[in-house]
PQR file with spaces between the fields and no chain letter, atoms N, CA, C, O and H, PARSE charges and radii, in Angstrom:
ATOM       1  N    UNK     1     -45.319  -45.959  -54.161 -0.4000 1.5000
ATOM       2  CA   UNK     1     -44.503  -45.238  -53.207 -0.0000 2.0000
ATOM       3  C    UNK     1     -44.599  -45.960  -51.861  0.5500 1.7000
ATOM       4  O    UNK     1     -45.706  -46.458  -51.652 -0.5500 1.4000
ATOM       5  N    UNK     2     -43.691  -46.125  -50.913 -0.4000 1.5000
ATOM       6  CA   UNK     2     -43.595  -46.839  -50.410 -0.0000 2.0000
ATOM       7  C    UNK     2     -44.293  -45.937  -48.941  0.5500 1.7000
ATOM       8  O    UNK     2     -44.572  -44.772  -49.225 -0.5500 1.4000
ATOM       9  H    UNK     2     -42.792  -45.721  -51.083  0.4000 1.0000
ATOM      10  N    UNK     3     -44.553  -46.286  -47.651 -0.4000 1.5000
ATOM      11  CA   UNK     3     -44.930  -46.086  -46.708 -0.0000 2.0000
ATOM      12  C    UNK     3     -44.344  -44.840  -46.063  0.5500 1.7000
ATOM      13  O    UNK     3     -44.973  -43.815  -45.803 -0.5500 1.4000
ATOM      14  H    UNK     3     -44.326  -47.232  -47.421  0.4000 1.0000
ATOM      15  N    UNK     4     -42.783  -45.116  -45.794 -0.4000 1.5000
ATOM      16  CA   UNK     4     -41.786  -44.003  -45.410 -0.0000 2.0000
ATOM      17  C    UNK     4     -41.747  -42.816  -46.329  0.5500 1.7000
ATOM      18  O    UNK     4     -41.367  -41.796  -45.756 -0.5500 1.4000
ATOM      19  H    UNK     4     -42.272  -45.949  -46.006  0.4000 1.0000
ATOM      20  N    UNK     5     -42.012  -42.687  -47.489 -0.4000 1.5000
ATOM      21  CA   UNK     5     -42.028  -41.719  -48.499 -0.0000 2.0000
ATOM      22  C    UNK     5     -43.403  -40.942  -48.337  0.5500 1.7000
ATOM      23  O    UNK     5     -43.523  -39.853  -48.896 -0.5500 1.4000
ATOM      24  H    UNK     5     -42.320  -43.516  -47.955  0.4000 1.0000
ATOM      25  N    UNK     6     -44.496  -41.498  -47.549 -0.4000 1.5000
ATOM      26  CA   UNK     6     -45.845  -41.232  -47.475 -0.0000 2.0000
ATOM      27  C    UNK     6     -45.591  -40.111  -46.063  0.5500 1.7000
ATOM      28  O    UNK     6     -46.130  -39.007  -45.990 -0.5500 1.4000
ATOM      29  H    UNK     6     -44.398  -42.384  -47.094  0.4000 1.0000
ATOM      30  N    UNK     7     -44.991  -40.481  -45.389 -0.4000 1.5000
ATOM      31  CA   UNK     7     -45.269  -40.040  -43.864 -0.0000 2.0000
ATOM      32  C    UNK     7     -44.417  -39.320  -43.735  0.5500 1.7000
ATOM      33  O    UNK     7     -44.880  -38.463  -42.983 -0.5500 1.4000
ATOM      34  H    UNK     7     -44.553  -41.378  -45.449  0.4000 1.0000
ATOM      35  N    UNK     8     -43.027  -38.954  -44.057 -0.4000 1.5000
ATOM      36  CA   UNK     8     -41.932  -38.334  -43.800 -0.0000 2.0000
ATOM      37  C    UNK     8     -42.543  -36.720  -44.045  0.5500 1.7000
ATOM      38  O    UNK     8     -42.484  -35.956  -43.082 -0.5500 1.4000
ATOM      39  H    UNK     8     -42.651  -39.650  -44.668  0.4000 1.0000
ATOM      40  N    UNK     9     -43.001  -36.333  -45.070 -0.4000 1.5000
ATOM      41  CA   UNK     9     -43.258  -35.156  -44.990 -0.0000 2.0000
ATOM      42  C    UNK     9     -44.303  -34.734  -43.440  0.5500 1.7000
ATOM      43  O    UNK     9     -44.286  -33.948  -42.492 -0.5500 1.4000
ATOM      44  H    UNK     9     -43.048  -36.954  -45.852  0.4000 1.0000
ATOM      45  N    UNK    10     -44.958  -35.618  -43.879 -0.4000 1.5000
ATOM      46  CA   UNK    10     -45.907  -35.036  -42.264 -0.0000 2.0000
ATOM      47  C    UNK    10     -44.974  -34.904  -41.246  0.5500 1.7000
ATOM      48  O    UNK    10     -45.085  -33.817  -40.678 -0.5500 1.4000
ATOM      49  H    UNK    10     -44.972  -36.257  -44.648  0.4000 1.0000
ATOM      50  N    UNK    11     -43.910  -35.766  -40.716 -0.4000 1.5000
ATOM      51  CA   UNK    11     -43.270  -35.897  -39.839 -0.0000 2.0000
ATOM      52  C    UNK    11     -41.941  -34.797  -39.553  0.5500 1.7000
ATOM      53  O    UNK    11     -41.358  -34.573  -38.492 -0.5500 1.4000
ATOM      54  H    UNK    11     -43.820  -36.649  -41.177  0.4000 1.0000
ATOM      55  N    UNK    12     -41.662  -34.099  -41.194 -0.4000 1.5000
ATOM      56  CA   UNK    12     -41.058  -33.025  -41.093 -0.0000 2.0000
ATOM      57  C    UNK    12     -41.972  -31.670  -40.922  0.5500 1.7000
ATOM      58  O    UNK    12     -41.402  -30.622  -40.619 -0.5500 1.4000
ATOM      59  H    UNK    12     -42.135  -34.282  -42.056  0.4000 1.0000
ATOM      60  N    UNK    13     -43.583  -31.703  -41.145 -0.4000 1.5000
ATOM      61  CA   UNK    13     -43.758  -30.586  -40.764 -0.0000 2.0000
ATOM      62  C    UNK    13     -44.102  -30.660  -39.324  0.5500 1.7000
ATOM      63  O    UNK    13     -44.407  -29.691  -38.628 -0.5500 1.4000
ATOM      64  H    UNK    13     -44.046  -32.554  -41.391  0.4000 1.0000
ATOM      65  N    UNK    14     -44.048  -31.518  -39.055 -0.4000 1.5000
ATOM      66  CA   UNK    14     -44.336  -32.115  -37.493 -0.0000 2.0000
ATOM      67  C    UNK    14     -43.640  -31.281  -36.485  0.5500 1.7000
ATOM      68  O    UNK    14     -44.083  -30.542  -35.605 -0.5500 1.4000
ATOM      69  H    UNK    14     -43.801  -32.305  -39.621  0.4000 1.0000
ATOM      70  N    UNK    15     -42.364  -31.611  -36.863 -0.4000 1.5000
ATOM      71  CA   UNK    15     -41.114  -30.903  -36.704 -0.0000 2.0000
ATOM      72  C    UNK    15     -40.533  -29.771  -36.547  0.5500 1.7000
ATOM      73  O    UNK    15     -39.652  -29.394  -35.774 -0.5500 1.4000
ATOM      74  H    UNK    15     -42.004  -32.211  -37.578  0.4000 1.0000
ATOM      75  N    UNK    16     -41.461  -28.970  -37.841 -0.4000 1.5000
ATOM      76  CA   UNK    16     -40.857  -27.756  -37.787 -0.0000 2.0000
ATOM      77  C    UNK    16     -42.078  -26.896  -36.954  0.5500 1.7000
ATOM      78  O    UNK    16     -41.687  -25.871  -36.395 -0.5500 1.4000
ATOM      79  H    UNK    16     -42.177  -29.276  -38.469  0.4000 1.0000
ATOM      80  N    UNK    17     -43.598  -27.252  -36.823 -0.4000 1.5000
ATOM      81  CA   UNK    17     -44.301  -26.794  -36.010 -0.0000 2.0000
ATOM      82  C    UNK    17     -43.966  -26.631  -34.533  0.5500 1.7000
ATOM      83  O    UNK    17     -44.016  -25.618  -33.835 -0.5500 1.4000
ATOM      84  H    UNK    17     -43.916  -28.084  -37.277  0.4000 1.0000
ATOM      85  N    UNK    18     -43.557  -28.075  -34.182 -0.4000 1.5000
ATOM      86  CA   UNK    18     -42.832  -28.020  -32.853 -0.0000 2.0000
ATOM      87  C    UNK    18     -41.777  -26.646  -32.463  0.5500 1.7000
ATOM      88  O    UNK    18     -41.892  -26.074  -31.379 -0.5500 1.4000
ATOM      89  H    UNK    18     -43.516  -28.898  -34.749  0.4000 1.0000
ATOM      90  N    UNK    19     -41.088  -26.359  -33.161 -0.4000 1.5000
ATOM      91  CA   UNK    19     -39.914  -25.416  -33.064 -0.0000 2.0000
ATOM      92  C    UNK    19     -40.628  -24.117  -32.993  0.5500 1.7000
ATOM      93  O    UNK    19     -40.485  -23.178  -32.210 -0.5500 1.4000
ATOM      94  H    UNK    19     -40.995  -26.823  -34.041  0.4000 1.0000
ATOM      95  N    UNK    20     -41.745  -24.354  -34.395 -0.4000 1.5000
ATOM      96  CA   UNK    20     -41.866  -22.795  -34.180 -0.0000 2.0000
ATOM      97  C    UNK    20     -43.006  -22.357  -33.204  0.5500 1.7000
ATOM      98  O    UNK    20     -43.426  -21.200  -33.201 -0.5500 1.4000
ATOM      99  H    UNK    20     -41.861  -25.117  -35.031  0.4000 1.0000
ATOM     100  N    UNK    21     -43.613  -23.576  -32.164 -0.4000 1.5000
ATOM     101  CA   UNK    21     -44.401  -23.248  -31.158 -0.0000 2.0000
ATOM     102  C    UNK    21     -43.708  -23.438  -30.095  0.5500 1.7000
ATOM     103  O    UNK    21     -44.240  -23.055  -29.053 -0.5500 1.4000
ATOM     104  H    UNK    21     -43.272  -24.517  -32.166  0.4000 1.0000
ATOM     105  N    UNK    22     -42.734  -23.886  -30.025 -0.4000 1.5000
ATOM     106  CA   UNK    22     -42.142  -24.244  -28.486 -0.0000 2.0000
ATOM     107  C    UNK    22     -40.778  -23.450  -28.498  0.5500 1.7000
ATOM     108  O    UNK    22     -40.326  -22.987  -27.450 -0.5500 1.4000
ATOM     109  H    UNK    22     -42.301  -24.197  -30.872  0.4000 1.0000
ATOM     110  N    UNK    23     -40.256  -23.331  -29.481 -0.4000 1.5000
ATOM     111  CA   UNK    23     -38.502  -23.072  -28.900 -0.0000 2.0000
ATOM     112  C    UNK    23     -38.471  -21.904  -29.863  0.5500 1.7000
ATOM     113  O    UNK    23     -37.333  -21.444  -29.771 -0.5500 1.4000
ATOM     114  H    UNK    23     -40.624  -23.707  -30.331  0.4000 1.0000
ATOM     115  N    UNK    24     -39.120  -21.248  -30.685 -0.4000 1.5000
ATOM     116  CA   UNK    24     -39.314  -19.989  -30.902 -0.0000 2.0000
ATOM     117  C    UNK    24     -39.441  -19.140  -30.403  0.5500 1.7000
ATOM     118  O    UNK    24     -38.722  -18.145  -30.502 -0.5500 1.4000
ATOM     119  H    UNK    24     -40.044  -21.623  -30.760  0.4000 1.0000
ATOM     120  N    UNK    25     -40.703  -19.311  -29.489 -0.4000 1.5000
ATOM     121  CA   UNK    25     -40.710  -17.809  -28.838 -0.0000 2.0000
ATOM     122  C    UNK    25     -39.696  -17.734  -27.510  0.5500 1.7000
ATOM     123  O    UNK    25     -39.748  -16.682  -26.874 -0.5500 1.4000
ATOM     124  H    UNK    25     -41.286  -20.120  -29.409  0.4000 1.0000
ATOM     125  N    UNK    26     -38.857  -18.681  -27.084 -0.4000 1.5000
ATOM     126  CA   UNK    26     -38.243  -18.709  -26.102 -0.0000 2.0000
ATOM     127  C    UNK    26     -36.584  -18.176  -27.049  0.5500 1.7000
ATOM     128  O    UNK    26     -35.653  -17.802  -26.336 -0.5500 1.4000
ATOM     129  H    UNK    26     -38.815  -19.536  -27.601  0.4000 1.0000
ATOM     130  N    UNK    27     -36.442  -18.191  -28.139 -0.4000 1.5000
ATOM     131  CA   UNK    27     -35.235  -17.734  -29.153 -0.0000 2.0000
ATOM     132  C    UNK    27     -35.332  -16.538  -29.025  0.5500 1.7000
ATOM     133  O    UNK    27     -34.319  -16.058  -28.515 -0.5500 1.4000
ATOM     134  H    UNK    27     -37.198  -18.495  -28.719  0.4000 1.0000
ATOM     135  N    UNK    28     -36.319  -15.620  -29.323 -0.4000 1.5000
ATOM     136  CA   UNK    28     -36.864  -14.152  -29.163 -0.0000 2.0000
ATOM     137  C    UNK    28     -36.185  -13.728  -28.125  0.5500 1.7000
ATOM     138  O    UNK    28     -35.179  -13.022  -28.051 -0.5500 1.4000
ATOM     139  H    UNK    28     -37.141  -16.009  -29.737  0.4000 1.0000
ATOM     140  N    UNK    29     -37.011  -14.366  -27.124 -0.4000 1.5000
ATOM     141  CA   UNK    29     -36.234  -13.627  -25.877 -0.0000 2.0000
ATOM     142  C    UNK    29     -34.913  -13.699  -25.317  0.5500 1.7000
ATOM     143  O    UNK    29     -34.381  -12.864  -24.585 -0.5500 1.4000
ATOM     144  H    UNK    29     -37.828  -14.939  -27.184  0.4000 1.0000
ATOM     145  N    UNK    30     -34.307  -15.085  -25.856 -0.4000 1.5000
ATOM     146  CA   UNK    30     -32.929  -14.788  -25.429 -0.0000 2.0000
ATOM     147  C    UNK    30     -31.932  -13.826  -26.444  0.5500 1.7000
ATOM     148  O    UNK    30     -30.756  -13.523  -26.241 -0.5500 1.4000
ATOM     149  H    UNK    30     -34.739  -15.762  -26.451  0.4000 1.0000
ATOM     150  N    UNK    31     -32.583  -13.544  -27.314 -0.4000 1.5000
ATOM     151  CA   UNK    31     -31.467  -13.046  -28.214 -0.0000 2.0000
ATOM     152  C    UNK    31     -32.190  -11.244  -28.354  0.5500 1.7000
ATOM     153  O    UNK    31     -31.631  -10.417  -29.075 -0.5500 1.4000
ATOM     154  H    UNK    31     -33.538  -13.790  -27.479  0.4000 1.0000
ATOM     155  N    UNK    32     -33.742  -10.825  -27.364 -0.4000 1.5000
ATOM     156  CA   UNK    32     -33.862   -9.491  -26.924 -0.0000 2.0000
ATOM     157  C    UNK    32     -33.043   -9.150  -25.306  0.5500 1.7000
ATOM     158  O    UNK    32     -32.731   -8.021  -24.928 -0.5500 1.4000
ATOM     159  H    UNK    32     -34.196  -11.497  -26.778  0.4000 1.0000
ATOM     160  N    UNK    33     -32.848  -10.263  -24.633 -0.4000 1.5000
ATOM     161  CA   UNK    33     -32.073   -9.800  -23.214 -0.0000 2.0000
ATOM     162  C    UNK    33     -31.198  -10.336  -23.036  0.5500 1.7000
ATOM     163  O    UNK    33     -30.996  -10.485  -21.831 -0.5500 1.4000
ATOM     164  H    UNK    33     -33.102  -11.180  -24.940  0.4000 1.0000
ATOM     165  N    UNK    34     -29.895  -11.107  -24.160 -0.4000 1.5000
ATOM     166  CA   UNK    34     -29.030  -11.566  -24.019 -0.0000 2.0000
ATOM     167  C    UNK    34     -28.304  -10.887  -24.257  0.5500 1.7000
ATOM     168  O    UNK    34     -28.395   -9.816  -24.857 -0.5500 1.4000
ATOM     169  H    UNK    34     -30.059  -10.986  -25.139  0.4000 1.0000
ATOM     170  N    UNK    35     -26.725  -11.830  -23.460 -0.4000 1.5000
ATOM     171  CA   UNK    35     -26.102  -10.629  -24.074 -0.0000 2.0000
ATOM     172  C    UNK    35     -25.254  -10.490  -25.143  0.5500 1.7000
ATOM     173  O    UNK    35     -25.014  -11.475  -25.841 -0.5500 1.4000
ATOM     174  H    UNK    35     -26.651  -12.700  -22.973  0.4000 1.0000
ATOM     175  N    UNK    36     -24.682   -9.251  -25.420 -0.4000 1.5000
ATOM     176  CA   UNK    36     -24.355   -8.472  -26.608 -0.0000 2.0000
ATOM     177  C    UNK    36     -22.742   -8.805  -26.627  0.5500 1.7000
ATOM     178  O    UNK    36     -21.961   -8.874  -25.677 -0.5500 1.4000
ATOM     179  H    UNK    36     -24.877   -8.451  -24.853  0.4000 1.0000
ATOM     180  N    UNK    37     -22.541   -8.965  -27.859 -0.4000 1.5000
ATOM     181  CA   UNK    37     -20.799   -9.006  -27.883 -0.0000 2.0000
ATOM     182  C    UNK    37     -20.254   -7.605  -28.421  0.5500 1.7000
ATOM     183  O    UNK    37     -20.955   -6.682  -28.834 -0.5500 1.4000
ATOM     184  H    UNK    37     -23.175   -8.909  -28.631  0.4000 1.0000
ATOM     185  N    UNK    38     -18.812   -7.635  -28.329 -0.4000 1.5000
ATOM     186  CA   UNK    38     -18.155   -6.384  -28.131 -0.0000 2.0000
ATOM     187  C    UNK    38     -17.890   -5.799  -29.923  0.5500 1.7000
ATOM     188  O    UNK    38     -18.759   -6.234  -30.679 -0.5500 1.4000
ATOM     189  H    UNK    38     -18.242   -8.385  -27.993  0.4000 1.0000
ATOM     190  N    UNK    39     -17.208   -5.230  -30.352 -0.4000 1.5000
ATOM     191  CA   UNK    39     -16.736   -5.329  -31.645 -0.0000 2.0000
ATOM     192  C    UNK    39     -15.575   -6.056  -32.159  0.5500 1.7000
ATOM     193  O    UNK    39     -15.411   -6.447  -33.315 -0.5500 1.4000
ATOM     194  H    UNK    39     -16.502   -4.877  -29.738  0.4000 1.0000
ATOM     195  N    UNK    40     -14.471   -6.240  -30.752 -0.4000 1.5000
ATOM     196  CA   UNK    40     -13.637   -7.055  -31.297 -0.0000 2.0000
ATOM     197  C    UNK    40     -14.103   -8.680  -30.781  0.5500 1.7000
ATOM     198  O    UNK    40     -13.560   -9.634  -31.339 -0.5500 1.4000
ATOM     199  H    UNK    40     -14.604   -5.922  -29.814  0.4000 1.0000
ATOM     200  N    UNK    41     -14.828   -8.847  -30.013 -0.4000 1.5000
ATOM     201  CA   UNK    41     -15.750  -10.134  -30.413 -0.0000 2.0000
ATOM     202  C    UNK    41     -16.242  -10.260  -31.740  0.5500 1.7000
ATOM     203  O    UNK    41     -15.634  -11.168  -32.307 -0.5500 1.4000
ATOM     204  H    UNK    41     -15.269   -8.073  -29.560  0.4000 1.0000
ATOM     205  N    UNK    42     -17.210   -9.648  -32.568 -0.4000 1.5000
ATOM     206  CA   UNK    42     -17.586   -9.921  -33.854 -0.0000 2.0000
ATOM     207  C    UNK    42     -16.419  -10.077  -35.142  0.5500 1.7000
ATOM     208  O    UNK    42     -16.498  -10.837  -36.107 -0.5500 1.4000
ATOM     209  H    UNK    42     -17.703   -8.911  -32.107  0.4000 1.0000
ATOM     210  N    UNK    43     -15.455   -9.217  -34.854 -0.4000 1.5000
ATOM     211  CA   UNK    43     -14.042   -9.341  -35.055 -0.0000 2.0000
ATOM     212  C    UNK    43     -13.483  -10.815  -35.451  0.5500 1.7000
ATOM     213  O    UNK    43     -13.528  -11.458  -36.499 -0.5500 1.4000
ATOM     214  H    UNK    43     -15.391   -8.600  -34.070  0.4000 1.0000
ATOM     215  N    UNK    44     -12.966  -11.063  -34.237 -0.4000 1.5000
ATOM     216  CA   UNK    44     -12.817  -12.649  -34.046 -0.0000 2.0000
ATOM     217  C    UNK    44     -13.555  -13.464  -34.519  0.5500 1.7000
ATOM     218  O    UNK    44     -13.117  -14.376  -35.220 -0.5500 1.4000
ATOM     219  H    UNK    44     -12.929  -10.540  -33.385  0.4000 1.0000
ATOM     220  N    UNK    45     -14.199  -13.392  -34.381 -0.4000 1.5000
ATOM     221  CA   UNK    45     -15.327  -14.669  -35.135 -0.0000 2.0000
ATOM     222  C    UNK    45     -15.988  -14.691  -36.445  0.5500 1.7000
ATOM     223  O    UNK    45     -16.655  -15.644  -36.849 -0.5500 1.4000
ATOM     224  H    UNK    45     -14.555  -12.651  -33.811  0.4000 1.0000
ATOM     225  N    UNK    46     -15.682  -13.119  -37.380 -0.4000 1.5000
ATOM     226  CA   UNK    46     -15.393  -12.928  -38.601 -0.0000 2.0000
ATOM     227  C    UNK    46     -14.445  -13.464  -39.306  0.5500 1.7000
ATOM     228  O    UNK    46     -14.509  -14.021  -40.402 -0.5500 1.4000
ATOM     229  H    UNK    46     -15.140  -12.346  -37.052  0.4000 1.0000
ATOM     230  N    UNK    47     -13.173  -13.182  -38.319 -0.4000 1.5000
ATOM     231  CA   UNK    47     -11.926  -14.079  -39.021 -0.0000 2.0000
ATOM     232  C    UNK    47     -11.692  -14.893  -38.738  0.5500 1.7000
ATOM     233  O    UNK    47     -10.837  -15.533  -39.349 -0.5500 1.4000
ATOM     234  H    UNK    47     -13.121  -12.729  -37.429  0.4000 1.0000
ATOM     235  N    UNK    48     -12.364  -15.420  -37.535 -0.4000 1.5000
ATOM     236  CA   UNK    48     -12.144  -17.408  -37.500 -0.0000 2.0000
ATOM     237  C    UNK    48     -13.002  -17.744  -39.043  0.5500 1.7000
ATOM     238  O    UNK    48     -12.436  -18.483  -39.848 -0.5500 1.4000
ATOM     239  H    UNK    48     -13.059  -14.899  -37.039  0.4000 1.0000
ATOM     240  N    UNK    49     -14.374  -17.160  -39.385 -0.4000 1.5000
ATOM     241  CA   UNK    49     -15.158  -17.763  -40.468 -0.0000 2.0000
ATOM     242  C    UNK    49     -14.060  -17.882  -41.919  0.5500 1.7000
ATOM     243  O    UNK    49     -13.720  -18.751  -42.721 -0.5500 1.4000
ATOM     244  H    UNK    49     -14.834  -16.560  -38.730  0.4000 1.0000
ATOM     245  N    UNK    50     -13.746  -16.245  -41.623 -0.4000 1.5000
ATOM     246  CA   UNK    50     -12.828  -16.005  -43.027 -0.0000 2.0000
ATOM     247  C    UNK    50     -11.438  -17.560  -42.983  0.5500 1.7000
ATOM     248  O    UNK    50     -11.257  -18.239  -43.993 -0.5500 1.4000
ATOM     249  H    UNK    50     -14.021  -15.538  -40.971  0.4000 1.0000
ATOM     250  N    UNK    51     -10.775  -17.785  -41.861 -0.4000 1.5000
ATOM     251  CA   UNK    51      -9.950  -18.657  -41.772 -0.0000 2.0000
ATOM     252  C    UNK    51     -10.616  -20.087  -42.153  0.5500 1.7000
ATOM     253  O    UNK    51      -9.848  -20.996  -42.472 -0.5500 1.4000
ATOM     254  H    UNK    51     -10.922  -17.232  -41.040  0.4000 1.0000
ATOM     255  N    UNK    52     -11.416  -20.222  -42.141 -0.4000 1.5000
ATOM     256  CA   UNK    52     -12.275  -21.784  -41.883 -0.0000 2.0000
ATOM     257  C    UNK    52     -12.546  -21.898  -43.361  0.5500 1.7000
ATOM     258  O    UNK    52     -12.242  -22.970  -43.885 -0.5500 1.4000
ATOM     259  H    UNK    52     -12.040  -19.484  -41.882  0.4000 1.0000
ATOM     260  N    UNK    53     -13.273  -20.591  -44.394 -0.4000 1.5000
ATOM     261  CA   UNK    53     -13.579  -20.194  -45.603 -0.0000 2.0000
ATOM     262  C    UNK    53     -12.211  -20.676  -46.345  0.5500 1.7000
ATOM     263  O    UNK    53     -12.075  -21.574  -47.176 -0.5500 1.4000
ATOM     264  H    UNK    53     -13.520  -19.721  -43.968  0.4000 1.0000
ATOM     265  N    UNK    54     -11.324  -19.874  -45.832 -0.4000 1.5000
ATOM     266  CA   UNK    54     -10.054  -20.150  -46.859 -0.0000 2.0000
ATOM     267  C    UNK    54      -9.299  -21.508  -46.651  0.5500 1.7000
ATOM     268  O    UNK    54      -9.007  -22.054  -47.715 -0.5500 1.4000
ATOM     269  H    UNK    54     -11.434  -19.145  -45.156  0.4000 1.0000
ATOM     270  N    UNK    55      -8.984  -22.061  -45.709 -0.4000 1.5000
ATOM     271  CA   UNK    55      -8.945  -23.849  -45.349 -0.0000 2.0000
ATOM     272  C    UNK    55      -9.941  -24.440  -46.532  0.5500 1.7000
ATOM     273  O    UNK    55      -9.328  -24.915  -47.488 -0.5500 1.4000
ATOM     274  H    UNK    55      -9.222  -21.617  -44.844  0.4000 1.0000
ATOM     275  N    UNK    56     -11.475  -24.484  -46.618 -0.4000 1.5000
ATOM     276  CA   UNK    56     -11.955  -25.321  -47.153 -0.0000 2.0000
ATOM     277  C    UNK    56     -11.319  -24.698  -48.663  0.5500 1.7000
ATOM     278  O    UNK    56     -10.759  -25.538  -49.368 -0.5500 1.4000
ATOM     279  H    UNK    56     -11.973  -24.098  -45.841  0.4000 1.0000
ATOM     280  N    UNK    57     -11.362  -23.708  -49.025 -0.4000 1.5000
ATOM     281  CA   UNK    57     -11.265  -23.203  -50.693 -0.0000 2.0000
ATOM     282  C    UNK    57      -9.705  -23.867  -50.813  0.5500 1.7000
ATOM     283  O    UNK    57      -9.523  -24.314  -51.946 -0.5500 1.4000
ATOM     284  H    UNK    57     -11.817  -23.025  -48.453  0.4000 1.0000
ATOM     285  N    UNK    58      -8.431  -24.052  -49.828 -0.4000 1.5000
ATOM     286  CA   UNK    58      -7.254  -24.921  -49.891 -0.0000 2.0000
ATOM     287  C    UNK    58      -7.420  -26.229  -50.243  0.5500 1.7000
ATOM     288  O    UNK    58      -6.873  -26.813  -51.179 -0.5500 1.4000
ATOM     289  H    UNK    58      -8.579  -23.689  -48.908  0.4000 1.0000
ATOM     290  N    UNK    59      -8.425  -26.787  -49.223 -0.4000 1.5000
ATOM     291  CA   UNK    59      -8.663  -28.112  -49.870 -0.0000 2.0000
ATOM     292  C    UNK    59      -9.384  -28.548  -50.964  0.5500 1.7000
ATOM     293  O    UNK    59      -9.299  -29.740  -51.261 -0.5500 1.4000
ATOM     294  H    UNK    59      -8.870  -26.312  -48.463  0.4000 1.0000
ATOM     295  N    UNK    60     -10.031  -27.859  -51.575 -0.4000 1.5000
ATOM     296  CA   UNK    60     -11.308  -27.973  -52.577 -0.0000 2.0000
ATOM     297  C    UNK    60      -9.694  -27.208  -53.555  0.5500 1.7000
ATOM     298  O    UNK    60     -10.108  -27.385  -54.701 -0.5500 1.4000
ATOM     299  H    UNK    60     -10.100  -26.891  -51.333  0.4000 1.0000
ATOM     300  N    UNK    61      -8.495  -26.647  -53.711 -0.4000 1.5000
ATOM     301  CA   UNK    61      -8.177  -26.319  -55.048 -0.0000 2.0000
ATOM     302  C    UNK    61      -6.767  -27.398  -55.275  0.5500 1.7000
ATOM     303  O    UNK    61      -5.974  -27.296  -56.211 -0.5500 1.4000
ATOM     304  H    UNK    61      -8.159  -26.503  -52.780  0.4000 1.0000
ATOM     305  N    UNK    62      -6.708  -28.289  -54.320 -0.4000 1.5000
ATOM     306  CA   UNK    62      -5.442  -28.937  -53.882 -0.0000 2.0000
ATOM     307  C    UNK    62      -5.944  -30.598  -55.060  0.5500 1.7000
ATOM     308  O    UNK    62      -5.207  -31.383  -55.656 -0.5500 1.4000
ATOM     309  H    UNK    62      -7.352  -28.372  -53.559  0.4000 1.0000
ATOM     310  N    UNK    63      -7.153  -30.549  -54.976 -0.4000 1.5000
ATOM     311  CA   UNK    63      -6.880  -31.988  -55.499 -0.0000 2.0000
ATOM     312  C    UNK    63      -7.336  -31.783  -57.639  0.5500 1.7000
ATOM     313  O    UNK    63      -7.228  -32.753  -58.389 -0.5500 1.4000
ATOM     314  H    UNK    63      -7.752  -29.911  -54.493  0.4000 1.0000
């Protein structure tokens, strides 16, 4: 096994420690005193997903 195949895992948990000691607990708090969207905000951005959903299922039945 070669060198890069040896270290990469360390370097991904490297990674994900970082996040979940540094930019974790700062996620918490923006998303306990941030702010809140409306219902027709969640709305919108349900049916942009649903629109984006049905585009890809167009292209994925087209070929």
């Amino acid at each position: 096994m070669d060198s890069f195949g040896t270290i990469a895992p360390f370097l991904m948990a490297g990674v994900l420690a970082f996040f979940v000691i540094k930019i974790l607990p700062n996620a918490i708090q923006m998303i306990k005193h941030g702010p809140k969207g409306s219902s027709a905000e969640w709305l919108n951005g349900l049916l942009l997903l649903a629109a984006v959903g049905a585009f890809v299922f167009f292209l994925m039945s087209i070929t």
